[in-house]
FIDO-767617 format. One line per 3 residues: number of its first residue (from 1); for each residue x, y, z of C-alpha. Coordinates in Angstrom, 1 decimal. Example, Ala and Ser with C-alpha at 12.3 -4.5 7.8 and 13.67 -1.06 7.14 Angstrom:
BEGIN
1	12.3/-4.5/7.8; 13.7/-1.1/7.1
This chain:
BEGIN
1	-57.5/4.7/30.9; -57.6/7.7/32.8; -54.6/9.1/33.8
4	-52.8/12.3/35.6; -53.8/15.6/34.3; -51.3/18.0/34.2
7	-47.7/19.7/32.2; -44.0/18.4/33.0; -41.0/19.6/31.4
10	-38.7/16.6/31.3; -35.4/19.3/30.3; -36.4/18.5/26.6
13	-39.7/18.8/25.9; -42.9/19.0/27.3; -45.6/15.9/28.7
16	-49.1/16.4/28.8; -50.6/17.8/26.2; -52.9/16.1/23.4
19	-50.4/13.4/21.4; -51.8/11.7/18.5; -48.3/10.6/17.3
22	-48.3/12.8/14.5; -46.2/15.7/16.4; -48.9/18.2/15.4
25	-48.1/21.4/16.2; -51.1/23.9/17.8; -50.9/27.4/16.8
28	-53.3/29.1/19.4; -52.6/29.0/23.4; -56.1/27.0/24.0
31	-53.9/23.8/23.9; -55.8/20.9/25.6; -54.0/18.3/28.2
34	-54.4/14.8/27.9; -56.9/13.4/30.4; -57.2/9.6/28.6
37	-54.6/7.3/26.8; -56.4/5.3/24.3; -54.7/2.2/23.8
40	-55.3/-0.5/21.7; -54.2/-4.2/22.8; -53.9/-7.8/20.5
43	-55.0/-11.0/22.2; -53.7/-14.3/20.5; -56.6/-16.7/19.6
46	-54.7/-19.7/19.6; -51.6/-19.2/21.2; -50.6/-17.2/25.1
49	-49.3/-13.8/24.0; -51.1/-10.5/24.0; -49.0/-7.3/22.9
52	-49.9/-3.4/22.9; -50.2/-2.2/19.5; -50.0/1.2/20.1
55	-51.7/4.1/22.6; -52.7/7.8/22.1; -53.1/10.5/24.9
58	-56.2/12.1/24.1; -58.8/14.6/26.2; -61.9/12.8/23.8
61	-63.0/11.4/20.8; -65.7/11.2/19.0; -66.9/8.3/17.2
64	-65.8/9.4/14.0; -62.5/10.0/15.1; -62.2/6.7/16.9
67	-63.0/4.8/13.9; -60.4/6.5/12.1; -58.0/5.2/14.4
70	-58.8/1.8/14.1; -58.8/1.7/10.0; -55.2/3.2/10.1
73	-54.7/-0.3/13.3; -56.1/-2.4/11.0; -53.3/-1.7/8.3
76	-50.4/-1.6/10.3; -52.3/-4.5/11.6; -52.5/-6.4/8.5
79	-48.9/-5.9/7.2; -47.6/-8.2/10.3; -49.2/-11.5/8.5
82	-51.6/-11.7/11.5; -55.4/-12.2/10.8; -57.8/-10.2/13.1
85	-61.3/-11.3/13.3; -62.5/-10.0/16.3; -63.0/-6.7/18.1
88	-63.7/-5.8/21.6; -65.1/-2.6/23.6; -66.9/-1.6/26.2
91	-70.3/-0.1/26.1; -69.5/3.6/25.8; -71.4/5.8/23.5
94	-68.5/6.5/21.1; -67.6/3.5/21.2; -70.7/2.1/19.9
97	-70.7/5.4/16.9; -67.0/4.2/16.3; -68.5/0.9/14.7
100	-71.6/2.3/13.3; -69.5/4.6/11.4; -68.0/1.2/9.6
103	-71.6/-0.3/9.0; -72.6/-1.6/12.4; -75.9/-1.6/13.7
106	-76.5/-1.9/17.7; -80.6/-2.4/17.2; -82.4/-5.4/18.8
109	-84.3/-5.6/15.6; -81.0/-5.1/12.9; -77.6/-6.4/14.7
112	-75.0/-6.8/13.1; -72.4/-8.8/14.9; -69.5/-8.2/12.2
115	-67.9/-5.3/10.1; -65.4/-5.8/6.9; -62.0/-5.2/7.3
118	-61.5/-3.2/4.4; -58.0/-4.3/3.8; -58.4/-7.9/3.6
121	-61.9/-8.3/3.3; -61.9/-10.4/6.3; -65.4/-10.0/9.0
124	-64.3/-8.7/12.3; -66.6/-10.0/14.7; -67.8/-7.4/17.2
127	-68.0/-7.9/21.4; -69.2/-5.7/23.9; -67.7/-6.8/27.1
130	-69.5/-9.2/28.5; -68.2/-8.4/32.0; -69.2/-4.3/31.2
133	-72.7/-6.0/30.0; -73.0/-7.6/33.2; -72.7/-4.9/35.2
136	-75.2/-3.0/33.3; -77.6/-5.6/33.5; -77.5/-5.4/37.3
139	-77.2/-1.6/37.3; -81.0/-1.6/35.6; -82.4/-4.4/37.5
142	-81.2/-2.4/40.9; -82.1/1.0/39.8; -85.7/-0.2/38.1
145	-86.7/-2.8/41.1; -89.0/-4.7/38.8; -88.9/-6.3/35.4
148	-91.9/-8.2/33.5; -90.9/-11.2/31.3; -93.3/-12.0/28.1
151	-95.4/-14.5/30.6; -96.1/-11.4/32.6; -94.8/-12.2/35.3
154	-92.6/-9.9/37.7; -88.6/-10.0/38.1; -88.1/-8.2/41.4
157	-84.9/-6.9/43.0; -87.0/-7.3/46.3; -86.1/-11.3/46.2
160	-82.0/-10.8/46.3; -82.8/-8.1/49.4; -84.8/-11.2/51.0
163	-82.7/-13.8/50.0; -79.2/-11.8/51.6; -81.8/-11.2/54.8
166	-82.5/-14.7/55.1; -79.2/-15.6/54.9; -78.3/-12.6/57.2
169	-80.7/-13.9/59.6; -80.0/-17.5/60.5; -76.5/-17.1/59.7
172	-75.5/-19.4/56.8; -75.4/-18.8/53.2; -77.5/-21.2/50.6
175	-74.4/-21.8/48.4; -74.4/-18.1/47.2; -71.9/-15.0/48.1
178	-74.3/-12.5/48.6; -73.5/-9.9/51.1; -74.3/-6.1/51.9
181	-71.9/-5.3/49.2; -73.9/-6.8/46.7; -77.1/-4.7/47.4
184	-75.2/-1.6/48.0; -73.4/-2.0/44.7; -73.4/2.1/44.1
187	-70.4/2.2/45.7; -68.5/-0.7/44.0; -70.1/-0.4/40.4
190	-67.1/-1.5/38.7; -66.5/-4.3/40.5; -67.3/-7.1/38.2
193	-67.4/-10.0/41.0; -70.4/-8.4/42.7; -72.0/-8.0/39.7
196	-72.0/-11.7/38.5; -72.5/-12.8/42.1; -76.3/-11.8/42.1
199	-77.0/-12.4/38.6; -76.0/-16.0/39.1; -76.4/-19.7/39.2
202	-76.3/-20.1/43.0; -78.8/-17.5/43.9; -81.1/-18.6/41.4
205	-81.2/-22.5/43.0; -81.0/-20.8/45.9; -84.4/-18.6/45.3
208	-85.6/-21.8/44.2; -85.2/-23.5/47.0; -86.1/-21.3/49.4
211	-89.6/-20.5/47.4; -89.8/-24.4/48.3; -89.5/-24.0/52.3
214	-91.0/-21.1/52.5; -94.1/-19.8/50.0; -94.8/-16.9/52.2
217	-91.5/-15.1/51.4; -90.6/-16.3/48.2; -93.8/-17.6/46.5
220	-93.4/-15.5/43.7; -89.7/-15.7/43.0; -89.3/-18.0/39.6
223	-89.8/-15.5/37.5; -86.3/-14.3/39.5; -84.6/-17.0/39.5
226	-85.1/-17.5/35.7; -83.9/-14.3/35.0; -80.5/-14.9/36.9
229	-80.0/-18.0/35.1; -80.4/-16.9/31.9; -78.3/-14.0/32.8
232	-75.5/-16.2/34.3; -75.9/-19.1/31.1; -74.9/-16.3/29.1
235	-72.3/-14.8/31.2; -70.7/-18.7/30.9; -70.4/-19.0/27.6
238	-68.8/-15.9/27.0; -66.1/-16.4/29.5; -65.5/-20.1/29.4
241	-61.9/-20.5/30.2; -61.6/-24.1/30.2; -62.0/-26.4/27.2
244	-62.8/-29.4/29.6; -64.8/-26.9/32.1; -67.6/-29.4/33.9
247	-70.5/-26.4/33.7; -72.8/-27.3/31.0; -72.7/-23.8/29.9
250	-68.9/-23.2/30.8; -67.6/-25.0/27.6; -65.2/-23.7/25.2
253	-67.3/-23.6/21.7; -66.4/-26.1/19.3; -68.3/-28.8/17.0
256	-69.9/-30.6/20.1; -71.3/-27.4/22.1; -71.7/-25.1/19.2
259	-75.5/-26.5/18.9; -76.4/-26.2/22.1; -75.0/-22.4/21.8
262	-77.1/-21.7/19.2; -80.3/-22.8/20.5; -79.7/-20.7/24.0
265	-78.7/-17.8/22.0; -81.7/-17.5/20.2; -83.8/-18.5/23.3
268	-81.7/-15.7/25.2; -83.1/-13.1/22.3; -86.3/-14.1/22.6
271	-86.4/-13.5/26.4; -84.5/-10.7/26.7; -86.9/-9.4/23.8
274	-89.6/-9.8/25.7; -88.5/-8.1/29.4; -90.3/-4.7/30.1
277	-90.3/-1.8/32.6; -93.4/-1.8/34.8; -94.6/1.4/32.6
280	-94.8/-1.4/29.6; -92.2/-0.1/27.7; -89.5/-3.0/26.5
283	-86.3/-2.7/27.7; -84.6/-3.0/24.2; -85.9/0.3/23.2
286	-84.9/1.9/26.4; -81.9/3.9/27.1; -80.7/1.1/29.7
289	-80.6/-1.7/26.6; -77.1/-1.7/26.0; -76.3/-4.4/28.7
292	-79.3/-6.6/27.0; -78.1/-5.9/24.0; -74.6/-6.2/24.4
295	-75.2/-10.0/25.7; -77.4/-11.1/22.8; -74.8/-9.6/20.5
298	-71.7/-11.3/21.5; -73.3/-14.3/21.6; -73.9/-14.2/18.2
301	-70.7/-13.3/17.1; -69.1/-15.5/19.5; -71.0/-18.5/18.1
304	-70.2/-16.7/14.2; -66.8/-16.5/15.0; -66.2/-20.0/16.2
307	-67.7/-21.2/12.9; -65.4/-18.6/10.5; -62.5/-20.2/12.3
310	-63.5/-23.5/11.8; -63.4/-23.6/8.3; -61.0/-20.9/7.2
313	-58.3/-21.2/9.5; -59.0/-25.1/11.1; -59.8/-23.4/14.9
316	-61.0/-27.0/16.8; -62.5/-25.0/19.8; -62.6/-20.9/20.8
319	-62.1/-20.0/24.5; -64.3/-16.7/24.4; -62.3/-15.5/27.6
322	-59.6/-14.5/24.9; -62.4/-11.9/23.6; -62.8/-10.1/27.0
325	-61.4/-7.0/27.9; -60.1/-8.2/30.9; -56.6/-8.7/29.4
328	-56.9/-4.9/28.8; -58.2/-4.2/32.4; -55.0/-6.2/33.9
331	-53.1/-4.3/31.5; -54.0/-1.1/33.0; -53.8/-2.7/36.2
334	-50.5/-3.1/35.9; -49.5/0.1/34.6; -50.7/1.8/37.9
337	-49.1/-0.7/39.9; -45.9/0.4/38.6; -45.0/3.9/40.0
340	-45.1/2.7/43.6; -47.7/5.0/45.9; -49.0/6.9/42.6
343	-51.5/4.8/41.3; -52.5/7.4/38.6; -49.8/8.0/36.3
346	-48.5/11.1/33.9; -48.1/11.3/30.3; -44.4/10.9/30.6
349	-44.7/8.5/33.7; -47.5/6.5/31.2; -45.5/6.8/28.1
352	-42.3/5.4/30.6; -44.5/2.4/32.1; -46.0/1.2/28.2
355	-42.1/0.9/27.1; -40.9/-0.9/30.1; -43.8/-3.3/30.0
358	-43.3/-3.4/26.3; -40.2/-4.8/27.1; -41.0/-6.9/29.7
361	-44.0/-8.6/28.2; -45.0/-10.8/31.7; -47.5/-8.7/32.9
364	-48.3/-8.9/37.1; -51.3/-6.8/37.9; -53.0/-5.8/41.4
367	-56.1/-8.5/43.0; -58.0/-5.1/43.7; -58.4/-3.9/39.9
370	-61.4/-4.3/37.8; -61.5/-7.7/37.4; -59.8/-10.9/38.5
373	-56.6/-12.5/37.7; -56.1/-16.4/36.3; -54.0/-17.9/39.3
376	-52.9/-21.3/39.3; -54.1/-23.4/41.8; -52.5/-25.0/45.2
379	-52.6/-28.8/45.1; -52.6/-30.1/49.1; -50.4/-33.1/49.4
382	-52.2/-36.7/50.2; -50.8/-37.5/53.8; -49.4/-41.0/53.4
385	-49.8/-43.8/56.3; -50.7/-47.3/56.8; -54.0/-48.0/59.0
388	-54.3/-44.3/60.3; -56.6/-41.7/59.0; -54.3/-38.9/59.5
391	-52.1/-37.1/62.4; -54.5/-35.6/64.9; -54.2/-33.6/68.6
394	-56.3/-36.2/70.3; -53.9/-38.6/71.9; -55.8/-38.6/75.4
397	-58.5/-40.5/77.0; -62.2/-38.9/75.8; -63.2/-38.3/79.3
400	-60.2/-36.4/80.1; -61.1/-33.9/77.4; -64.5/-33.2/78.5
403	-65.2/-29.9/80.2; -64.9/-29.7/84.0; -68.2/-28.0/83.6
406	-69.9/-31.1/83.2; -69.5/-32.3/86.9; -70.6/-29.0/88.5
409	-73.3/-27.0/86.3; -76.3/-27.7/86.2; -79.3/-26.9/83.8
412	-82.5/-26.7/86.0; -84.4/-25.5/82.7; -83.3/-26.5/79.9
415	-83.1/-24.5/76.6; -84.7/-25.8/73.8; -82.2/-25.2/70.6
418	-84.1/-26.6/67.3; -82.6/-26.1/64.1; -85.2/-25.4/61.1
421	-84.9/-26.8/57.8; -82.9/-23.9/56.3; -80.5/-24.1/59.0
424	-80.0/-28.0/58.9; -80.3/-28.2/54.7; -77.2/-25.7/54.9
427	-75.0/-27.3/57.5; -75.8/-30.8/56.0; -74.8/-29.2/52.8
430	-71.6/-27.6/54.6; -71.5/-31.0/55.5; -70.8/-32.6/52.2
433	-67.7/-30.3/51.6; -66.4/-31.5/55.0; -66.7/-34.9/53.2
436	-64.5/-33.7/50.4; -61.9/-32.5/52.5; -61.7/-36.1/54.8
439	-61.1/-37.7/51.3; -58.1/-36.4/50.4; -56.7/-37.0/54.5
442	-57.9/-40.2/54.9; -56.1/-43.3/53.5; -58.7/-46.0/54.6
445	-61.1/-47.4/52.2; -64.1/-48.6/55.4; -63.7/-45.2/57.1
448	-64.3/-43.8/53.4; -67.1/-45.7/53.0; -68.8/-44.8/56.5
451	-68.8/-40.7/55.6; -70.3/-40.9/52.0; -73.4/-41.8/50.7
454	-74.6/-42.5/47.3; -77.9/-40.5/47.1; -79.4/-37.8/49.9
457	-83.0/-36.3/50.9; -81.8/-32.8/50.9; -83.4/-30.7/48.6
460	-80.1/-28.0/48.5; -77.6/-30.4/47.6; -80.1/-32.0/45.0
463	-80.9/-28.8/43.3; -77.4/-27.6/43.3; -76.1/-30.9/42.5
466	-74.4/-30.9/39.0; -73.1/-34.5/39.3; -69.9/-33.9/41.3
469	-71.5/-32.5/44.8; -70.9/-35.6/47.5; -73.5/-36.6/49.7
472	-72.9/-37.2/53.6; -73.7/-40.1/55.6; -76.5/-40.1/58.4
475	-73.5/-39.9/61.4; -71.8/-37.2/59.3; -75.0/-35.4/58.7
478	-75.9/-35.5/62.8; -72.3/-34.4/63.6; -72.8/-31.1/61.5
481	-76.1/-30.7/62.3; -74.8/-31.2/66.3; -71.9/-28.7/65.7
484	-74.1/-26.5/64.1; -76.3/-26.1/67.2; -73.6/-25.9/69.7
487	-71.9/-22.4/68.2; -75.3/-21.4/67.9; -75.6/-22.0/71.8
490	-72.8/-20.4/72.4; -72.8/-17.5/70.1; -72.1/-15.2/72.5
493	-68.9/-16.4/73.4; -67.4/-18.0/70.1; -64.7/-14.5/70.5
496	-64.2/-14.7/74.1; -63.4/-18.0/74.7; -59.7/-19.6/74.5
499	-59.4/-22.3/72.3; -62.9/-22.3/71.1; -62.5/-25.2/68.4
502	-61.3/-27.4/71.4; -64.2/-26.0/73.8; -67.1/-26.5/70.9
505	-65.6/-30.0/70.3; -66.3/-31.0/73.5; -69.6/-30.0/73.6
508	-70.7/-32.2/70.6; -68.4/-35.2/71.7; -70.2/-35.3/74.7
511	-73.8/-35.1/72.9; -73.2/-37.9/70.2; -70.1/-40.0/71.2
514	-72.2/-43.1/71.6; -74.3/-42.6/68.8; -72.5/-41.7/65.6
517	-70.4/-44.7/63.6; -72.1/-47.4/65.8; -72.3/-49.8/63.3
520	-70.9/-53.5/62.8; -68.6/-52.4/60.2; -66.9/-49.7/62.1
523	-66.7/-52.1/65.3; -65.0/-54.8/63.5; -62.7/-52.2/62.0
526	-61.6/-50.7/65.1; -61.9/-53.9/67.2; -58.1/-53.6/67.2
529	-56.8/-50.6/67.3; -56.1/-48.0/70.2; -58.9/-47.5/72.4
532	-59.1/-43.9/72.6; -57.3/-43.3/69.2; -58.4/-45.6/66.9
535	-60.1/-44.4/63.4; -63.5/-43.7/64.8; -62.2/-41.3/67.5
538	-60.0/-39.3/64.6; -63.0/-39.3/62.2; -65.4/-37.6/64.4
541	-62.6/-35.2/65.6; -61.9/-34.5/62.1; -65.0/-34.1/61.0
544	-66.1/-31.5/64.1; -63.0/-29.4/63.6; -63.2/-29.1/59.7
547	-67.1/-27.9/60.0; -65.9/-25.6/63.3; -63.0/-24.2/61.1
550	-65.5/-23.6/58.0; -68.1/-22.2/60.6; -65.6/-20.1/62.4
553	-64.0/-18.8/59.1; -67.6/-17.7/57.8; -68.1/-15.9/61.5
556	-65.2/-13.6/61.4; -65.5/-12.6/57.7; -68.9/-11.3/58.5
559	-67.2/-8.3/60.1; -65.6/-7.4/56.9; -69.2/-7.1/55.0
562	-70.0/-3.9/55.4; -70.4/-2.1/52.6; -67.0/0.1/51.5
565	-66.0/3.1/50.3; -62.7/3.1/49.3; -62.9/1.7/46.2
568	-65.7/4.5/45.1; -63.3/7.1/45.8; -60.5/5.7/44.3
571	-62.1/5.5/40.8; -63.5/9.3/41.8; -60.0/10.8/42.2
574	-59.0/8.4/38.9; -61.7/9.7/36.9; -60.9/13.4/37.8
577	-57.3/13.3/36.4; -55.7/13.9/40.2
């Protein structure tokens, strides 16, 4: 962690030299100020606790130096009764010497995922960060442009620019969370979350799709999308937090998944053996491999770990998110957060903040550091009620809702506004979440029925479609579809106008009142209710705001795209001891 650079006199000695521990004494003036604290942090396998073992203000080590370090860890390690079989780092040069210095070997052709703990004889499993690995991965696939897999054929970096300008274009996202920020990713490289959100499930069915609608564009973009998905397969399995996680990939390892592990990590080494630059040279003997290399190697010590624990110490299943350096990261992130406006701490101030949270174990760290923080999720209460959907605004007749406008403008040419198939895939898709949200409001089993349906034409849902997505119904498909081509009608106005929601509502009501939930079913259902708020009225007034909400949502963060700066300096002034 980098930290403050600079001397204090605290009235009894001085803060901000070199400390090792050892109170070594320097007998020339040349002596140098701390620039780093090295600290070294244990992570419980099978229980919730983590605990700083100890930290060291340094201005650099070498590898040799580091590694001397962690022998003298390992025994005051060992003499708690604690077993330590694992050890994580980022992908820093020294770092990488630290560990070849105990026997290690970082080649594609020799890895070694374990060293010997040469107290107890025990294998320490090695890990480079997955989530550093990540962010490697993309930094060479932006920087380079284009990879070659062993078929030949060409990854390109030109697919994600398309894909975010499609997108950009007609204004909806294929399931993915690409913005500008994502392609402009020099000036957020340590932000993990952009990283994994291009090398990623969702934009590889989405590349997948859209080579499907449109060959012209995207014709040659498999090769891409295979290379994201193998990318984000691994990324799953080394940060599967979950035991009972639904992602096929997302799994904790244990005795029914650590087969399927082992057969992707050796197909993973093959294919990341067989990616080159354009010049022909592999990537694995480059000097961008560590990100490759990193992957395939904690994969194999995840999986090898798993199986020492297994049958030495009885381990039924390993969550590998206990392996990351996250816990480190919040650490950190929490130390800065401590000292108020001064988000870059001193010596003393560091050595100050590393008792107190010492102390006061329950560690709270900032949502802008390097990486995110488990929170626990908001249930929304189920509304109860008898034969109403839910509460809604609507208590007045239809026709008093409908604009004024109606009865004095006229359209003497009438604009043609047709939706194409990107456009209505994603709002039917859009659509299927406004479904999800209905369920948990309504409490009426035939309304229920009328919104879902049990299998769907559209090719997004169906290739994104793990098992869980829910299909719309034909009327709830039309609705979105109508909703989607009214704020694209009046785009121009969606921040001018008062009370837009109400104003767009209107607008569809009036174009598919009479056509949506016409059925016998619904009649007989509402053959006795209210006439102008019974369950057919709330459901398509539901069903319009939700989607308007969603859509409107989606319309103002646009403005908050941009790529940013901040963050990039921030990390500057860190990284320059200020």
């Amino acid at each position: 962690m980098a930290i403050h650079s600079g001397i204090h006199w605290n009235g009894k000695k001085w803060y901000g030299f070199v400390d090792m521990g050892t109170d070594f004494n320097y007998d020339n003036d040349n002596i140098p100020q701390a620039k780093n604290a090295l600290v070294f942090l244990a992570v419980s396998l099978n229980g919730y606790w983590k605990v700083p073992l100890g930290y060291f203000l340094i201005a650099g080590l070498n590898g040799e130096e580091r590694s001397n370090l962690l022998i003298k860890c390992l025994e005051l390690f060992n003499e708690t009764g604690a077993h330590l079989n694992s050890l994580t780092f980022d992908g820093a040069y020294v770092n990488k010497t630290m560990c070849t210095q105990l026997n290690a070997s970082f080649k594609y052709e020799s890895l070694t995922c374990s060293i010997t703990n040469a107290i107890n004889k025990e294998p320490i499993f090695l890990f480079l960060d997955p989530c550093h690995m990540v962010k490697l991965v993309r930094n060479t696939f932006g920087d380079k442009r284009v990879f070659k897999n062993n078929e030949g054929k060409e990854i390109k970096w030109v697919f994600i620019e398309k894909l975010f300008e499609k997108q950009y274009t007609e204004g909806l996202h294929a399931g993915t969370k690409l913005t500008k920020r994502h392609l402009n990713y020099r000036n957020e490289k340590m932000n993990v979350r952009l990283a994994v959100q291009i090398l990623s499930e969702s934009v590889s069915k989405a590349l997948i799709y859209c080579k499907e609608i449109d060959q012209h564009n995207f014709g040659e973009a498999s090769a891409t999308a295979e290379f994201c998905m193998m990318i984000n397969q691994a990324f799953d399995i080394l940060n599967s937090r979950n035991q009972f996680s639904k992602s096929p990939f997302n799994k904790s390892i244990n005795l029914n998944t650590i087969n399927k592990y082992e057969e992707f990590s050796k197909r993973f080494k093959n294919y990341i053996g067989g990616l080159t630059f354009c010049n022909g040279q592999k990537i694995i003997d480059s000097n961008r491999n560590t990100g490759f290399v990193g992957l395939i190697l904690s994969l194999e010590s995840a999986i090898n770990l798993f199986k020492y624990l297994h049958y030495n110490h009885s381990l039924k299943y390993l969550l590998t998110y206990k392996i990351s350096q996250d816990h480190l990261e919040n650490y950190f992130s929490a130390m800065r957060s401590m000292f108020g406006f001064n988000n870059n701490p001193t010596c003393q101030q560091f050595e100050t903040g590393y008792k107190r949270l010492l102390v006061h174990h329950q560690l709270s760290s900032s949502e802008y550091g390097n990486c995110a923080i488990l929170d626990a999720t908001i249930i929304l209460p189920l509304d109860n009620g008898t034969d109403l959907i839910t509460d809604t605004d609507v208590t007045q007749d239809i026709s008093s809702e409908m604009d004024i406008s109606q009865q004095t403008d006229h359209d003497y040419i009438k604009t043609v506004w047709n939706l194409n198939r990107y456009v209505e895939d994603v709002s039917v898709y859009i659509g299927g979440f406004v479904v999800r949200k209905l369920l948990k409001r309504i409490n009426c089993s035939v309304c229920s029925s009328c919104i879902q349906n049990s299998n769907t034409d559209n090719y997004l849902i169906n290739i994104k479609n793990r098992g869980s997505l829910i299909k719309p119904s034909k009327d709830v498909e039309l609705l979105c579809k109508e909703t989607e081509k009214c704020i694209r009608q009046h785009q121009e106005i969606l921040f001018k106008q008062n009370n837009i929601v109400q104003f767009l509502k209107n607008k569809v009501k009036r174009a598919l009142y009479e056509v949506v939930f016409k059925n016998e079913e619904m009649y007989q259902h509402i053959i006795c209710q209210q006439q102008f708020n019974n369950h057919r009225d709330q459901l398509i007034n539901l069903i319009i705001t939700f989607y308007l909400n969603i859509r409107l949502h989606h319309e103002g963060k646009q403005f908050d795209k941009e790529s940013r700066l901040r963050n990039k300096f921030t990390k500057l002034v860190l990284f320059n001891n200020e």
